[in-house]
N, CA, C and O atoms as a GROMACS GRO file, in nm:
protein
  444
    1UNK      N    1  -5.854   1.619  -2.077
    1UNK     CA    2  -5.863   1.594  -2.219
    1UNK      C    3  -5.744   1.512  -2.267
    1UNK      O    4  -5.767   1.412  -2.334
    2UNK      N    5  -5.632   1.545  -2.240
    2UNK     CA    6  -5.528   1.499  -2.268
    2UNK      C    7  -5.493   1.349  -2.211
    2UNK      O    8  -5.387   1.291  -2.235
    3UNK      N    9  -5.603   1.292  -2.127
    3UNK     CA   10  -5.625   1.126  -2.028
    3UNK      C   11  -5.697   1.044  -2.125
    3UNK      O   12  -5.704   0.923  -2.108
    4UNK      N   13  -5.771   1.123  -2.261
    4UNK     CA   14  -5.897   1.069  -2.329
    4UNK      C   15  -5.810   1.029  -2.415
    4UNK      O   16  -5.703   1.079  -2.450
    5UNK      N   17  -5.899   0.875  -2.469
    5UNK     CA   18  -5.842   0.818  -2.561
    5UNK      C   19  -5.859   0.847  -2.753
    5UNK      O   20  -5.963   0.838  -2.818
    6UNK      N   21  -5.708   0.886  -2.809
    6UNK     CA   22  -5.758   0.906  -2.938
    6UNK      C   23  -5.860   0.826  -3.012
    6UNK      O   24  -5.954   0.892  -3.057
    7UNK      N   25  -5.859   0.718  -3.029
    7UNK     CA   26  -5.959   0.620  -3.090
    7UNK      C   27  -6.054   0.587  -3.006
    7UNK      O   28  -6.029   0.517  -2.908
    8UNK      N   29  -6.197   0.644  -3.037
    8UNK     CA   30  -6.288   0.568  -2.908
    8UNK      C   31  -6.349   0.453  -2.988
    8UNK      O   32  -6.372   0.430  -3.107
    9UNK      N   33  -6.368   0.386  -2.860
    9UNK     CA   34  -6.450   0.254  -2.918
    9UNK      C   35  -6.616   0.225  -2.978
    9UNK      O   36  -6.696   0.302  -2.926
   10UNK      N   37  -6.655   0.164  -3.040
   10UNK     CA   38  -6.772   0.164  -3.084
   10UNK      C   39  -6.859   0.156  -3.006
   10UNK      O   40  -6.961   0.218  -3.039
   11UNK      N   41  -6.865   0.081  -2.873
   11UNK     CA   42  -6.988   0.038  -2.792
   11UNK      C   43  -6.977   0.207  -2.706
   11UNK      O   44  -7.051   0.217  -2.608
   12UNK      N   45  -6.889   0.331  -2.740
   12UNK     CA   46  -6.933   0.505  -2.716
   12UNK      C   47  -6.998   0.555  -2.743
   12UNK      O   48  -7.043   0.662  -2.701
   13UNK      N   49  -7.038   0.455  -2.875
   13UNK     CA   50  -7.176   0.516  -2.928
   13UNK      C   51  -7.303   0.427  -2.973
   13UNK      O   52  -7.376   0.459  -3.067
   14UNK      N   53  -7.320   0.311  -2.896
   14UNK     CA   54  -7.380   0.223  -2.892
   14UNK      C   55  -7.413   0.142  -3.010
   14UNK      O   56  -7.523   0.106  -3.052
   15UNK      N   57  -7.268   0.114  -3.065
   15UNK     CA   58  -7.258   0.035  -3.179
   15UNK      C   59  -7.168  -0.101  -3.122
   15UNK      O   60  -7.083  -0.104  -3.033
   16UNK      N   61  -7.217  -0.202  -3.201
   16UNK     CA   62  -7.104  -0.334  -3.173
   16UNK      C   63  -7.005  -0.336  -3.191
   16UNK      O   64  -6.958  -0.256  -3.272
   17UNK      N   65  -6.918  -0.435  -3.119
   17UNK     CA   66  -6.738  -0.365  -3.135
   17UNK      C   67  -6.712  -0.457  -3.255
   17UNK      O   68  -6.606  -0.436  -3.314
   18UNK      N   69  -6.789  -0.555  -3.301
   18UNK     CA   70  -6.765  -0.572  -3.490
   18UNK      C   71  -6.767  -0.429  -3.586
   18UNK      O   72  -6.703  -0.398  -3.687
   19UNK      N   73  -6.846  -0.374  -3.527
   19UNK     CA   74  -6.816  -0.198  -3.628
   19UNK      C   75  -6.708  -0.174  -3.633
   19UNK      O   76  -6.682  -0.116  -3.739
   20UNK      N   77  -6.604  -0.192  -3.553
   20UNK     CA   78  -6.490  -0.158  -3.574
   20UNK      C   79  -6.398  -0.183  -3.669
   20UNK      O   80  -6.324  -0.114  -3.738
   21UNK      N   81  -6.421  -0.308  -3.655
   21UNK     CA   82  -6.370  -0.421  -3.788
   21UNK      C   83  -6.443  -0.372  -3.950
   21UNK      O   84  -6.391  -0.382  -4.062
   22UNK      N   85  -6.554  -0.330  -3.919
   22UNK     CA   86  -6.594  -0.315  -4.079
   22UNK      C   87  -6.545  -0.161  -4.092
   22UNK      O   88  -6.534  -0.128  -4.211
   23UNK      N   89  -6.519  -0.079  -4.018
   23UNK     CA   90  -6.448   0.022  -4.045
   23UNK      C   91  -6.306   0.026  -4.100
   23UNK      O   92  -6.254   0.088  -4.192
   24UNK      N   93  -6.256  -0.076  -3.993
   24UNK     CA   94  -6.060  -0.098  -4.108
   24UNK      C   95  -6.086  -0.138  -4.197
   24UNK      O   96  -6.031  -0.080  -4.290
   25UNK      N   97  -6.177  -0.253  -4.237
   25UNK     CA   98  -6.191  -0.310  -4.356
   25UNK      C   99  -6.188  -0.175  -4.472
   25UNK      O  100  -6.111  -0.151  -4.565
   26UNK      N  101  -6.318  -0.097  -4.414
   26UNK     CA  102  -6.349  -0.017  -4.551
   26UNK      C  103  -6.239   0.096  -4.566
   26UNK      O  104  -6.228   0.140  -4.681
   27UNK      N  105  -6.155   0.150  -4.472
   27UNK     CA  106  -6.008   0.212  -4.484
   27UNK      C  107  -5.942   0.180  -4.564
   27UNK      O  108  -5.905   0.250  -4.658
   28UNK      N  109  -5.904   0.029  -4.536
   28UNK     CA  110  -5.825  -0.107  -4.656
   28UNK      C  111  -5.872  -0.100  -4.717
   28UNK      O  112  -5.791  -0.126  -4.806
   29UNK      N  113  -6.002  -0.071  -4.788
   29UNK     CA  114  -6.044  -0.101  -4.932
   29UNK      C  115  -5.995   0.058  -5.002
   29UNK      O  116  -5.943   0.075  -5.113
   30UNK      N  117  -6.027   0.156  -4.909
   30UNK     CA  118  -6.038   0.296  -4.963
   30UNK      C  119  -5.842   0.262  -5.015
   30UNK      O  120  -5.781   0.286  -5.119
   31UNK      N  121  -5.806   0.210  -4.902
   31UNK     CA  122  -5.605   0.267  -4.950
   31UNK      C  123  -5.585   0.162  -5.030
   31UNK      O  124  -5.465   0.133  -5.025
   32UNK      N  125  -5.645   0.092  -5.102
   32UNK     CA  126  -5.668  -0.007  -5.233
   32UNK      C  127  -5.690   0.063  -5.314
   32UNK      O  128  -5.597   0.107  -5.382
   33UNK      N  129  -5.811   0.099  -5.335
   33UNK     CA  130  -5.844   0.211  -5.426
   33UNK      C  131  -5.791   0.259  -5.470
   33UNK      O  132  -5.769   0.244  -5.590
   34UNK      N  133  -5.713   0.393  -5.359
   34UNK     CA  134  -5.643   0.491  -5.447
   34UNK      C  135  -5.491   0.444  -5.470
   34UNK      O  136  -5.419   0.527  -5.527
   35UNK      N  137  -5.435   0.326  -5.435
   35UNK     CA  138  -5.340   0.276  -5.505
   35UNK      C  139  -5.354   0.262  -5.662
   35UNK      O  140  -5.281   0.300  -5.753
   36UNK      N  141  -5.523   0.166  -5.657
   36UNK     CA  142  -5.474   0.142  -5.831
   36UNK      C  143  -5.533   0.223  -5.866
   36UNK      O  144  -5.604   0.174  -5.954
   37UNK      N  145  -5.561   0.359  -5.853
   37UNK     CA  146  -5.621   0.464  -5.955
   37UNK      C  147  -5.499   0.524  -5.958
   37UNK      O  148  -5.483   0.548  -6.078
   38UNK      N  149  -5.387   0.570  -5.891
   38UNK     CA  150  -5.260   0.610  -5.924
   38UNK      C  151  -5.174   0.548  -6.007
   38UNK      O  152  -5.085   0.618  -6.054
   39UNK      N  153  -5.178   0.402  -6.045
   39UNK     CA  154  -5.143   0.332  -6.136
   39UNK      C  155  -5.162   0.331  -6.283
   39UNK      O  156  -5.267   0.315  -6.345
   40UNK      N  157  -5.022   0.355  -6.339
   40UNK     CA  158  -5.060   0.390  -6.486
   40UNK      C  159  -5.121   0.275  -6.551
   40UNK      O  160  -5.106   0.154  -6.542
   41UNK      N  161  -5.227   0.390  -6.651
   41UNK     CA  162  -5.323   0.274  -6.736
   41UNK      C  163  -5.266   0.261  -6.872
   41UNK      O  164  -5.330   0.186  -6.946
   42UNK      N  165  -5.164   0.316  -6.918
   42UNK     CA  166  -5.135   0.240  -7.068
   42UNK      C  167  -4.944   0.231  -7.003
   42UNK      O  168  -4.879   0.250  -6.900
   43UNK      N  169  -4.922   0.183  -7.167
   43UNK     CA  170  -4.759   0.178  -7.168
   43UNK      C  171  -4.708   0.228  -7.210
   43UNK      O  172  -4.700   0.220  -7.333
   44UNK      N  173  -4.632   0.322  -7.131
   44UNK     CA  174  -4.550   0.440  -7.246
   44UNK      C  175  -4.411   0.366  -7.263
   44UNK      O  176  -4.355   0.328  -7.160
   45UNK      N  177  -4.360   0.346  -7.370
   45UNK     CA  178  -4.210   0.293  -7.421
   45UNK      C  179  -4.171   0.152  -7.343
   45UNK      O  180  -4.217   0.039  -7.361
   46UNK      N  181  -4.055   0.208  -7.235
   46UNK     CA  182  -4.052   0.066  -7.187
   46UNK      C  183  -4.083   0.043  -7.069
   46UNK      O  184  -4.031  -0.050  -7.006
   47UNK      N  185  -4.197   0.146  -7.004
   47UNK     CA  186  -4.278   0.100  -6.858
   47UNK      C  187  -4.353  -0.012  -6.824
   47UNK      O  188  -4.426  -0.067  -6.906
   48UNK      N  189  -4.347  -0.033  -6.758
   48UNK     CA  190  -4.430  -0.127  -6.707
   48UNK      C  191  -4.602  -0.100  -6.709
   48UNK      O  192  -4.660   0.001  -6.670
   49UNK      N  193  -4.656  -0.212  -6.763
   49UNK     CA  194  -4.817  -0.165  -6.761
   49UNK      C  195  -4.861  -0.199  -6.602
   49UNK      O  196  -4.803  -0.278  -6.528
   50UNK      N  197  -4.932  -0.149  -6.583
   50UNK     CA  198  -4.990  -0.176  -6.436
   50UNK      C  199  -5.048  -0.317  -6.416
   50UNK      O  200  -5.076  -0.336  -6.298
   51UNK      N  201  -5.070  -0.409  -6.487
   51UNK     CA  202  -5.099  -0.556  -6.481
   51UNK      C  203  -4.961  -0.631  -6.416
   51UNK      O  204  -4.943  -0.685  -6.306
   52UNK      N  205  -4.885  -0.615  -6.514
   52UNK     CA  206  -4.725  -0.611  -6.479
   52UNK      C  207  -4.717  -0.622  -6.292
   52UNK      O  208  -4.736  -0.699  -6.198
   53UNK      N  209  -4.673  -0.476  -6.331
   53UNK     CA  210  -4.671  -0.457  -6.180
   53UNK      C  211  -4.724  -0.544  -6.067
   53UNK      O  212  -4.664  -0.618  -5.989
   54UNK      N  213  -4.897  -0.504  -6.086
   54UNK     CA  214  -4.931  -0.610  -5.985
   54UNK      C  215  -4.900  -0.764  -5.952
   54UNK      O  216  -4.894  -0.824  -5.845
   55UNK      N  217  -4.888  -0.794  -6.047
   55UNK     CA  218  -4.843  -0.960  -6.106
   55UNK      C  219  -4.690  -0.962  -6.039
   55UNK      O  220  -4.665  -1.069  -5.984
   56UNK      N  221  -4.625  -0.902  -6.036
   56UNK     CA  222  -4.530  -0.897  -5.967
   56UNK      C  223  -4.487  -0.871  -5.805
   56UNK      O  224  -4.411  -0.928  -5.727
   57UNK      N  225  -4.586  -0.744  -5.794
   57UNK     CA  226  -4.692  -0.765  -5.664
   57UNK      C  227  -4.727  -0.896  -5.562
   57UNK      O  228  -4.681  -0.931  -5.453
   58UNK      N  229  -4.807  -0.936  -5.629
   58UNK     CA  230  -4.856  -1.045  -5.609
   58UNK      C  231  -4.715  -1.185  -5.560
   58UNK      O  232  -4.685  -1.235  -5.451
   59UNK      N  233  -4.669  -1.201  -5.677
   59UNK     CA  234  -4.511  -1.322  -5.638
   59UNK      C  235  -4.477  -1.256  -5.552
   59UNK      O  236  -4.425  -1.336  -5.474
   60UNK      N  237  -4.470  -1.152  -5.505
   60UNK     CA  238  -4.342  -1.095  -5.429
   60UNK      C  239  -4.457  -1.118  -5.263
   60UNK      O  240  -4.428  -1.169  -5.155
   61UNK      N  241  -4.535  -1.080  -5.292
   61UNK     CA  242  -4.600  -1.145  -5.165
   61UNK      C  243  -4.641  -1.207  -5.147
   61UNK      O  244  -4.706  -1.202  -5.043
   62UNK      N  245  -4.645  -1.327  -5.230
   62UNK     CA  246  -4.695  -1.497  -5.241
   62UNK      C  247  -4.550  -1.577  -5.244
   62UNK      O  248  -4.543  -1.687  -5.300
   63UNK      N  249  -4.437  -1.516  -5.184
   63UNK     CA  250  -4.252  -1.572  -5.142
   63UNK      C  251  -4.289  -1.536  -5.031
   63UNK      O  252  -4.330  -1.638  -4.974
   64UNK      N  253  -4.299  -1.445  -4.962
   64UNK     CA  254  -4.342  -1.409  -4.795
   64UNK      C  255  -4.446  -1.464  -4.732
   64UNK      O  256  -4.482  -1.421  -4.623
   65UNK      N  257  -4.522  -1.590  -4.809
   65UNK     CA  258  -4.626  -1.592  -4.728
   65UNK      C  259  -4.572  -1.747  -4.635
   65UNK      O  260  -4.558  -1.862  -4.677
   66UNK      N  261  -4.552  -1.693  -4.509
   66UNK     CA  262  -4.516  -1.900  -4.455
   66UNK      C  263  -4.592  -1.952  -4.499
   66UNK      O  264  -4.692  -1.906  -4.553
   67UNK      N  265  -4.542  -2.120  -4.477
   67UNK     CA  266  -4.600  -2.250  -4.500
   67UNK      C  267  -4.700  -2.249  -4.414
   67UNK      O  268  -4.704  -2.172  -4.318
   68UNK      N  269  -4.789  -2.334  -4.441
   68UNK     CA  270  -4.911  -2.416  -4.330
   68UNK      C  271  -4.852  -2.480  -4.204
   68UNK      O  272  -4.744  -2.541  -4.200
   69UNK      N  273  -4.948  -2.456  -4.086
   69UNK     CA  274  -4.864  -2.487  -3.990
   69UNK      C  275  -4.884  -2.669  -3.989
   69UNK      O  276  -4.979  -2.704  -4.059
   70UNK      N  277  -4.835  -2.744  -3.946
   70UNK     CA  278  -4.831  -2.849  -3.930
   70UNK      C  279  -4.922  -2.918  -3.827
   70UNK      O  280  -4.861  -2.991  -3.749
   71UNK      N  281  -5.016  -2.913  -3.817
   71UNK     CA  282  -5.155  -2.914  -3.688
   71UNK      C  283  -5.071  -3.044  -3.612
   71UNK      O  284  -5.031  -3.026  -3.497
   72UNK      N  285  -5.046  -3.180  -3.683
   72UNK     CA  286  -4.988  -3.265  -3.616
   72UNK      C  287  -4.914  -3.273  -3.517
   72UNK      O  288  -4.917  -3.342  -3.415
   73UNK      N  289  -4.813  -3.158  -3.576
   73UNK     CA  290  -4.676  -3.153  -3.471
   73UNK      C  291  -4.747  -3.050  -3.321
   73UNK      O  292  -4.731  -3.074  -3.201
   74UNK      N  293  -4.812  -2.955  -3.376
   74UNK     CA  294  -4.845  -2.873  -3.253
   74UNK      C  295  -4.925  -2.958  -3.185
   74UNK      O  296  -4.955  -2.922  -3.072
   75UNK      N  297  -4.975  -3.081  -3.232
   75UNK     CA  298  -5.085  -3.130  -3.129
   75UNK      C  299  -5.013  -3.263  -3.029
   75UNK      O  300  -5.072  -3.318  -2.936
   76UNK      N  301  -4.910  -3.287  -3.064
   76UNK     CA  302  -4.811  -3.300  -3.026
   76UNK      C  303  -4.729  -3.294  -2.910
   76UNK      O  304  -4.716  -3.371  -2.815
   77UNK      N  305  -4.668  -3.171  -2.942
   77UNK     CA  306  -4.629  -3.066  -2.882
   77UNK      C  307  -4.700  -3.028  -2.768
   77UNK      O  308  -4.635  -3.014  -2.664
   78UNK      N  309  -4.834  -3.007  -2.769
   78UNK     CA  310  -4.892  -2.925  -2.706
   78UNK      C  311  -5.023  -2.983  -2.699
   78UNK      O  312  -5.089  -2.939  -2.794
   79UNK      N  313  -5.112  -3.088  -2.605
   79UNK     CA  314  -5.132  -3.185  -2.663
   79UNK      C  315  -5.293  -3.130  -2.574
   79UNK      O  316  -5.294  -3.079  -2.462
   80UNK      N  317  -5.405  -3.154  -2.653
   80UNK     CA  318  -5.501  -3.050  -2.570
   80UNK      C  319  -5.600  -3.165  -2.500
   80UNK      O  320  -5.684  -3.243  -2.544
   81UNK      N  321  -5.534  -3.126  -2.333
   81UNK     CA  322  -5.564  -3.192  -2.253
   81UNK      C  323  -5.736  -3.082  -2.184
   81UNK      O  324  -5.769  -2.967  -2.212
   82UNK      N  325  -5.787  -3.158  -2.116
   82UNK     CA  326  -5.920  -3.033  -1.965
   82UNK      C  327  -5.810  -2.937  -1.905
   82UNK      O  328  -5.817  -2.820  -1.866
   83UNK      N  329  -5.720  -3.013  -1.911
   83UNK     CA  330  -5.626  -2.885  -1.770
   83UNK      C  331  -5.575  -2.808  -1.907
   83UNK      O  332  -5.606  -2.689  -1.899
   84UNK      N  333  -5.525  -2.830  -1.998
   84UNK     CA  334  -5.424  -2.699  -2.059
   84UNK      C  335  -5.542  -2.706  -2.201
   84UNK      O  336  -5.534  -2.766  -2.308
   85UNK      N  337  -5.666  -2.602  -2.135
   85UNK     CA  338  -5.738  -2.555  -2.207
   85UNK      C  339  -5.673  -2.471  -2.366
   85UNK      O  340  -5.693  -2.510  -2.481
   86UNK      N  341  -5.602  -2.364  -2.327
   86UNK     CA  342  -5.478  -2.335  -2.408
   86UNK      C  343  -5.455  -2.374  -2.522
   86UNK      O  344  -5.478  -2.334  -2.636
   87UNK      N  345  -5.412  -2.448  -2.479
   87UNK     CA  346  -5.364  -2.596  -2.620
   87UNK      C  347  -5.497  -2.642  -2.713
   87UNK      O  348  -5.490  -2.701  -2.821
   88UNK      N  349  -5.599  -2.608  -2.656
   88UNK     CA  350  -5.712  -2.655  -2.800
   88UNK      C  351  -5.751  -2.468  -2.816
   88UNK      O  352  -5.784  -2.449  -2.933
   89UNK      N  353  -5.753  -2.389  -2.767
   89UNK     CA  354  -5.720  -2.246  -2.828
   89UNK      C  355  -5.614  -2.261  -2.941
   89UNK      O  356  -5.647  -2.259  -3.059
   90UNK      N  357  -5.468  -2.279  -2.894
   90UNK     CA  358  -5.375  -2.295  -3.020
   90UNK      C  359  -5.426  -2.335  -3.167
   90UNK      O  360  -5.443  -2.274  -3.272
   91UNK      N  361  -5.445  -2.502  -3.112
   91UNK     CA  362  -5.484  -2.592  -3.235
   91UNK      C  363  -5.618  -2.476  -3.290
   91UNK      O  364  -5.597  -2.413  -3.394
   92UNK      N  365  -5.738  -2.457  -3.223
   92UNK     CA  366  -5.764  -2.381  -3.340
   92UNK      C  367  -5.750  -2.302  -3.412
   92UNK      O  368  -5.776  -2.320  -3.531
   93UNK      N  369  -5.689  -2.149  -3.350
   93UNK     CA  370  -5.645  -2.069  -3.390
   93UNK      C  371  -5.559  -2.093  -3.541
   93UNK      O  372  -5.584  -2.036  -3.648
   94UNK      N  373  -5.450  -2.196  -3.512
   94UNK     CA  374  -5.416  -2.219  -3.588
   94UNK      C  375  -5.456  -2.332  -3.770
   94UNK      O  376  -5.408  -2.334  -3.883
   95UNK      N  377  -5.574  -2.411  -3.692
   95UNK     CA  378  -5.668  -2.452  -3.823
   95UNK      C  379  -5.709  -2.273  -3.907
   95UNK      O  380  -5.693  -2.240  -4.024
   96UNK      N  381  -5.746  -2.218  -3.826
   96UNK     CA  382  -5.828  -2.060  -3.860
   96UNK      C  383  -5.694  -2.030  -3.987
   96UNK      O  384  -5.723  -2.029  -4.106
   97UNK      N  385  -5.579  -2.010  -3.947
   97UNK     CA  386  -5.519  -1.911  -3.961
   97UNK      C  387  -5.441  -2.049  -4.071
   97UNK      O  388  -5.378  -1.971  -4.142
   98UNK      N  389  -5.420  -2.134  -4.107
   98UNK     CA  390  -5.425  -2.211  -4.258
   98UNK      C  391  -5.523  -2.213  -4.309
   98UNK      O  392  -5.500  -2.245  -4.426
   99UNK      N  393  -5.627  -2.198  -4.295
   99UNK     CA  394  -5.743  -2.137  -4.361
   99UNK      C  395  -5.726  -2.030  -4.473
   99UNK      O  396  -5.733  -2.047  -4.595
  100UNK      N  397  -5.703  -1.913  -4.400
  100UNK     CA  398  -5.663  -1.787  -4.413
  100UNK      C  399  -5.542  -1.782  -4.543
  100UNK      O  400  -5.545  -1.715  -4.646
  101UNK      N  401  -5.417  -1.897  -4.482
  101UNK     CA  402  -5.321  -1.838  -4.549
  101UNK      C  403  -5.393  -1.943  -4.734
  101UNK      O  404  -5.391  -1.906  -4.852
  102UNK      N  405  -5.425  -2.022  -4.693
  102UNK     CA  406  -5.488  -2.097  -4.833
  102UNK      C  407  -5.569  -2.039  -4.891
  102UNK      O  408  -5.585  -2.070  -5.009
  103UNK      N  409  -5.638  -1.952  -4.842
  103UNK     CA  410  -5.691  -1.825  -4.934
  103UNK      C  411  -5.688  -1.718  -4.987
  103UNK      O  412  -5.760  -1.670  -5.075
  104UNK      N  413  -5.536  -1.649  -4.891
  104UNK     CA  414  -5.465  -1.553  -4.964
  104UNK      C  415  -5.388  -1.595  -5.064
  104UNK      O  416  -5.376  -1.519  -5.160
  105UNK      N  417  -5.321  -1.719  -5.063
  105UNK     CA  418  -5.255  -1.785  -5.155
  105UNK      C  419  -5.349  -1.814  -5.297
  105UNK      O  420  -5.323  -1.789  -5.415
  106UNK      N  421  -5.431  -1.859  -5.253
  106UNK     CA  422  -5.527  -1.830  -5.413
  106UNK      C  423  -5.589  -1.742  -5.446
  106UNK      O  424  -5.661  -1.747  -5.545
  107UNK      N  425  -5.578  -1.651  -5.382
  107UNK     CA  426  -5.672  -1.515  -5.466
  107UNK      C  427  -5.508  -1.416  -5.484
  107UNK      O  428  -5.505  -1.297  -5.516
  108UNK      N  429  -5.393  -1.495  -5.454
  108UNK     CA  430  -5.256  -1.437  -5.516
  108UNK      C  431  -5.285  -1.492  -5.656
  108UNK      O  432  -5.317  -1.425  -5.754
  109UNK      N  433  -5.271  -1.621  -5.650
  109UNK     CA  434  -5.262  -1.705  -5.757
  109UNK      C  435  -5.349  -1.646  -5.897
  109UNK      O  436  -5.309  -1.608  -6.007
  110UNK      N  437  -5.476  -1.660  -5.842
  110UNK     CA  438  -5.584  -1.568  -5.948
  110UNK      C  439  -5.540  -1.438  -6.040
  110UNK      O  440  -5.563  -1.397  -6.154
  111UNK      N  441  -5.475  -1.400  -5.938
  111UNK     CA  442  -5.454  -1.197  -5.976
  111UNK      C  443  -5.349  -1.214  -6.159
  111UNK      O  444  -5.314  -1.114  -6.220
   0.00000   0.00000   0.00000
């Protein structure tokens, strides 16, 4: 018992291992949740209203977010040849993942 793994995987119970993924997702949404229901809803004196907050939230993790990667330079760099298959893994990965950050950056922006 003690060899068995805490987290079993989805295809244990003949589900796709995308189930897995929509399971953190809905975790992340649940520890969303009860963040802003713990969040005060009016303003007492000189607190902060919970709009506030988040809005502040938000800048403070829209300063941490890096820049876009520079596709140019990595292609470059790392230049995606038949032999260093690799190197066009990178380059996309990394189109994916400026994708990503250009959309967390505007749904910061929005909030």
């Amino acid at each position: 018992i003690k060899q068995l793994p805490l987290n079993t995987d989805p295809e244990v119970f003949g589900l796709h291992e995308n189930a897995n993924i929509m399971k953190e997702q809905k975790e992340s949404q649940k520890l969303f949740d009860g963040i802003l229901t713990t969040l005060p809803r009016e303003v007492n004196g000189g607190a902060r209203s919970s709009s506030e907050i988040v809005q502040e939230l938000a800048i403070d993790i829209l300063s941490k977010i890096p820049p876009d990667f520079e596709i140019e330079d990595v292609t470059s760099r790392y230049p995606t040849k038949y032999s260093e298959s690799m190197n066009t893994v990178l380059v996309q990965e990394l189109l994916r993942f400026n994708r990503l950050l250009s959309i967390i950056r505007a749904s910061l922006r929005d909030i």
